[in-house]
C-alpha positions, 0 to 999 in steps of 0.5 A, spaced: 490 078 906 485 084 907 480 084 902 480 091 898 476 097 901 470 099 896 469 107 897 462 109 894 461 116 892 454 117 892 454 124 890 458 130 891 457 137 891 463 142 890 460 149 890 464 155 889 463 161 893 463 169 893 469 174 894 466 177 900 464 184 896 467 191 899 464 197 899 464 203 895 466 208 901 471 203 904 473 198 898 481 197 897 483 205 897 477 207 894 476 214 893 470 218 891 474 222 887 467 226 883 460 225 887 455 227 882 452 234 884 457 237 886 462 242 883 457 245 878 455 238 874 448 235 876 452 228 874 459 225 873 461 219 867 465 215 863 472 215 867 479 215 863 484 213 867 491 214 865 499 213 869 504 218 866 511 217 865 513 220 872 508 216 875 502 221 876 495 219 876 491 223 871 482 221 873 478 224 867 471 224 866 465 228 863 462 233 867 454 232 864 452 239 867 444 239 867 442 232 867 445 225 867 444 225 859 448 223 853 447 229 850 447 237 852 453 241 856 458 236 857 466 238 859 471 234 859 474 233 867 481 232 871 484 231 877 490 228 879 495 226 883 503 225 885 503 221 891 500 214 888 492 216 889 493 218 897 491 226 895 488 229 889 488 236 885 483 240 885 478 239 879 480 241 873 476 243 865 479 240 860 475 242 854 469 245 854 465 248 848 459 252 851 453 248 850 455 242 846 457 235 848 465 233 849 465 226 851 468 219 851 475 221 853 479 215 852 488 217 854 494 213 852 501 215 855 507 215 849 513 211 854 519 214 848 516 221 848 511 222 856 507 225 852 499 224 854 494 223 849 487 224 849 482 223 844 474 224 845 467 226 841 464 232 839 457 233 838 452 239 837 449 240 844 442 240 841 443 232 838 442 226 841 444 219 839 438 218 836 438 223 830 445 223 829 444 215 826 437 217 823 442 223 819 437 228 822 441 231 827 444 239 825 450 236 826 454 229 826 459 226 831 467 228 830 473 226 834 478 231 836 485 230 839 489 234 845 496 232 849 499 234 855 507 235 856 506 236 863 503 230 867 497 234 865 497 240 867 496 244 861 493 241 855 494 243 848 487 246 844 483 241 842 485 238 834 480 235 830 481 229 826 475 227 824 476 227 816 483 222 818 479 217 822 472 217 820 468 214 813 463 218 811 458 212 810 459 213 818 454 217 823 455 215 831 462 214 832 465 214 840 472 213 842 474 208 847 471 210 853 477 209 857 484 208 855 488 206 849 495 202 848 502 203 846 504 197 842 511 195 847 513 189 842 514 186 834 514 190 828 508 195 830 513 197 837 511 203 840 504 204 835 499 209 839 492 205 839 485 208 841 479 204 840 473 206 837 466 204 835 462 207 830 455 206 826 454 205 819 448 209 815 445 204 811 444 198 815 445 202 822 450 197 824 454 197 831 461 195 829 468 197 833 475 199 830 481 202 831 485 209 829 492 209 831 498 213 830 506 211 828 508 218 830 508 219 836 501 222 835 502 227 830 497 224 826 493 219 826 490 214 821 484 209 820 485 202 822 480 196 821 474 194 824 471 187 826 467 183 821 461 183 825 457 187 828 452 187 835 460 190 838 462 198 840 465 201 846 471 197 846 479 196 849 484 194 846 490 189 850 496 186 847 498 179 847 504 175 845 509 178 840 506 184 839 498 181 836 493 185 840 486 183 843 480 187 842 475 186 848 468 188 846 461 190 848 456 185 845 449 187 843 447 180 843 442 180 846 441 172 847 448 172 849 450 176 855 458 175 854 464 179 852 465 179 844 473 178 843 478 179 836 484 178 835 490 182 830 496 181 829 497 186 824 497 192 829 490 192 827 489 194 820 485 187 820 481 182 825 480 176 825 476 170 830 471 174 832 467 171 837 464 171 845 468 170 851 464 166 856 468 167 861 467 174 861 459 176 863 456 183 862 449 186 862 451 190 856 456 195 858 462 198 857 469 195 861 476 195 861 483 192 859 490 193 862 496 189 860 502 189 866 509 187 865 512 184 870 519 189 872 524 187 866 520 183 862 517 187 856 511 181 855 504 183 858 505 177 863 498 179 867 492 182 864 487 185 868 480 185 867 474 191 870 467 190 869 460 190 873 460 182 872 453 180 872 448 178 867 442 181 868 444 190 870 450 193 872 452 192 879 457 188 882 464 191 879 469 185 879 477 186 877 479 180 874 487 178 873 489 173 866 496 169 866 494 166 860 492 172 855 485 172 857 484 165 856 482 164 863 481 168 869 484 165 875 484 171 880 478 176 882 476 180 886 469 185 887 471 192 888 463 194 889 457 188 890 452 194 889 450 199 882 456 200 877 458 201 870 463 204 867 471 204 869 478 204 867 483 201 868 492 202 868 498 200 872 501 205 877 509 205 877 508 202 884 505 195 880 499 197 882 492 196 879 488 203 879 482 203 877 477 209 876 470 206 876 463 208 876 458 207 882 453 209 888 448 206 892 441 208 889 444 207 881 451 207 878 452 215 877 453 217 884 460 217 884 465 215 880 470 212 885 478 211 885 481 204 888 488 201 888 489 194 888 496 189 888 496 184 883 499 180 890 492 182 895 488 180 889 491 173 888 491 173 896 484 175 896 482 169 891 486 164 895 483 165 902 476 167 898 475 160 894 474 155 898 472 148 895 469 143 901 466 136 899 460 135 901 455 127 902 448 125 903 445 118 905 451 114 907 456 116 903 462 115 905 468 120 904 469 125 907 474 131 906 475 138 904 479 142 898 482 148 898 487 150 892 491 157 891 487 159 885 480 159 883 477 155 878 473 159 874 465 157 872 466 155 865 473 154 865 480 150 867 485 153 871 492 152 874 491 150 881 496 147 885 494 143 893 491 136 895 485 133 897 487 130 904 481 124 905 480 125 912 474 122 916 470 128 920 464 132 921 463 137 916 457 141 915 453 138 920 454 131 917 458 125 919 464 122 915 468 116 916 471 111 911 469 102 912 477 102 912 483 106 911 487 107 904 493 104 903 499 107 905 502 107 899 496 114 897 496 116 904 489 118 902 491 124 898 489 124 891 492 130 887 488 136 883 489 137 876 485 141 870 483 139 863 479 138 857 475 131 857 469 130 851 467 137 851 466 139 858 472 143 863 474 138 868 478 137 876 481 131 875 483 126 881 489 122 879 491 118 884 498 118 886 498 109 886 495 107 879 494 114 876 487 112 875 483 118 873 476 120 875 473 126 870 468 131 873 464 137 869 465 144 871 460 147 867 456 155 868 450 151 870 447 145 874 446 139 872 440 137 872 437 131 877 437 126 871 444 128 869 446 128 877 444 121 878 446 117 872 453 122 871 458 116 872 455 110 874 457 107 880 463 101 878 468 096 881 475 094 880 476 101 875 483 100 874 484 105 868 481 110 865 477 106 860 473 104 866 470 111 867 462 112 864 461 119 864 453 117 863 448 123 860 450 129 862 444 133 861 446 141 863 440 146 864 441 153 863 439 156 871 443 163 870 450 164 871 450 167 878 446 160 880 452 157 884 455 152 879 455 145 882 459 139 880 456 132 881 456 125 880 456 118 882 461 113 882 465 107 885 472 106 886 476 100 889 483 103 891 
């Protein structure tokens, strides 16, 4: 009778590598639609993208004339296109009240009536931020509204609507940047939402909110605001049933996450207010979109657009949710280098457009047009994130590991594949096993994800006595007294019970430290 193999796994390090990054020029359909400096604008910002009914693409921006400033003579821009982003009209002005600022354009596209919505801010050209907070500007912030009827072409004058949709307690107000929703499903169906931010005079507190019309844009009311401050420029996505999810901009600065809150009264009230930890930012804006596969009414996708990092603006990343944001199992980096702003919709071809900000030397070169397909991305992903099981001293396993999705830093995920124990050279190292598994495993255990004591996992489960193995996936290394004592070495683990996860001690290194998975156990097959 042969004795048992005894495996030992001294230590092993899972490190998930980048999406290979494109460049602005020549990322996926990407187009300079606005180069800052020409046409008349010393800079171009803050992008508003929106797809009409019949499927043109409508790219709106501020034309900031003199400088690249918040304030002074800034208009508001289009372009568009009928062909699916290939060509572009001609640059249009919009709105343009002489020397004074109109800016924040946020759109939203009426589905029952092809109606285009565009609602943006006022401000004397004179006032900064910073006065019109203190309450010692010469005027204050005021919203305006204007529509087109034909894909954009023309526009109505704008309307203002400032005494529907701001308290008189309020200083700054901004809509959007970016796009507003339809609400497609439950009793609020077919409700236009903007989001909007707004400062409070007495504490001059940052907090975000909705306005919202249930007539087809004739009128437009107040809706509520988030319990807590920190938040402003903000986006909106709806969920299941008909609730929605504001994703906002945090001012925290001891976290640089996304803050979150959810409504299911159509936004008459948040609740759950919290960080997304899954979402890094530099404080900065971002953007959300819900897609509905064809023939289903639910938003069975949600896109995500920002410059994910930590510490400035770089690195634009759209990122694809199948579980309502909870995780995020697809990426991809539209942009490695400096980028801000953007926006996001779905084109009628089922493609993600986004309209984002970026350059070489800062993020307000350019503001760049791509288009990418939900299916390029998950294909990206795939090929892009790959796992590989690497050994030091005389351990003796040997193998690697791909699977059809990304795991995320920090989270679990839906993934799918196997770990074939193979023996081999990998990375410069020879691995080999003292003996074969039995025939009855083939040596292939199957991934699986999930929660165990506090810690997101990558469960090995073994397909001959489903014994489970838990290893911590974390946004942060463990640290060499946490590596070398996370699972003490054990024989005969027959069962779960027989697993000691140890003292995981994780340190905080940075997000963008590759994660790295460790730990040291044995296991008798």
């Amino acid at each position: 009778m042969v004795k048992p193999a005894i495996i030992l796994l001294y230590l092993i390090s899972i490190i998930l590598s980048a999406v290979a990054p494109g460049q602005v020029s020549t990322g996926p359909s990407g187009q300079k639609l606005f180069i800052s400096g020409l046409d008349g604008y010393h800079t171009y910002r803050i992008p508003s993208i929106a797809v009409s009914t019949h499927g043109t693409i409508l790219a709106v921006c501020e034309g900031r004339k003199n400088s690249s400033g918040d304030s002074g003579d800034i208009d508001l821009i289009i372009k568009r296109s009928e062909d699916h982003g290939k060509t572009w009209s001609r640059q249009e002005v919009i709105w343009d009240d002489g020397s004074n600022t109109c800016g924040n354009p946020c759109m939203v596209a009426d589905r029952e009536t092809g109606t285009i919505w565009l609602l943006g801010t006022w401000s004397n050209g004179e006032d900064t931020e910073h006065e019109i907070i203190n309450q010692t500007a010469i005027d204050t912030r005021r919203i305006f509204v204007l529509s087109s009827s034909d894909d954009g072409i023309s526009w109505s004058k704008p309307v203002e609507i400032t005494e529907y949709v701001k308290k008189s307690a309020w200083t700054w107000y901004a809509t959007g940047p970016g796009s507003g929703i339809q609400i497609k499903n439950g009793p609020f169906k077919n409700r236009l939402i903007i989001p909007c931010d707004h400062i409070e005079a007495e504490t001059k507190h940052y907090y975000s909110h909705i306005i919202y019309s249930d007539d087809k844009g004739k009128t437009w009311k107040l809706g509520g605001r988030t319990p807590e401050h920190m938040v402003n420029e903000c986006q909106v996505v709806e969920l299941s049933g008909g609730r929605i999810m504001l994703n906002m901009r945090n001012y925290d600065p001891s976290m640089r996450h996304r803050q979150i809150a959810f409504s299911d009264n159509g936004g008459i009230r948040w609740y759950k207010q919290r960080f997304d930890k899954t979402l890094v930012e530099p404080i900065c804006q971002a953007a959300t979109e819900g897609y509905s596969r064809p023939g289903d009414g639910r938003n069975g996708i949600i896109f995500f657009s920002n410059p994910a990092s930590g510490e400035r603006r770089e690195n634009m990343t759209l990122k694809a949710s199948y579980n309502e944001g909870k995780s995020w199992s697809d990426s991809i980096v539209l942009y490695k280098g400096p980028s801000a702003y953007s926006d996001l919709d779905i084109t009628d071809e089922g493609h993600v457009a986004v309209l984002y900000e970026a350059g070489i030397n800062n993020p307000y070169e350019s503001i760049v047009f791509a288009k990418v397909s939900p299916e390029t991305m998950r294909e990206t992903t795939r090929r892009s994130r790959r796992f590989g099981i690497a050994a030091k001293g005389n351990s003796l396993l040997a193998g690697g590991i791909a699977f059809d999705a990304f795991i995320s830093p920090g989270l679990s995920a839906e993934i799918s594949g196997s770990i074939f124990l193979t023996a081999g050279v990998e990375g410069g190292l020879n691995y080999h096993f003292l003996k074969n598994p039995p025939e009855t495993s083939a040596g292939r255990l199957s991934p699986y994800t999930g929660l165990h004591t506090g810690y997101f996992v990558l469960n090995l489960l073994t397909r001959t006595d489903y014994t489970v193995v838990y290893i911590p996936i974390g946004l942060h290394y463990l640290n060499p007294r946490g590596m070398n004592i996370a699972v003490d070495a054990a024989y005969s683990l027959q069962k779960i019970a027989d697993y000691h996860q140890g003292d995981y001690e994780p340190y905080r290194t940075g997000f963008y430290h590759r994660p790295m998975l460790s730990l040291k156990l044995g296991h008798r097959f």
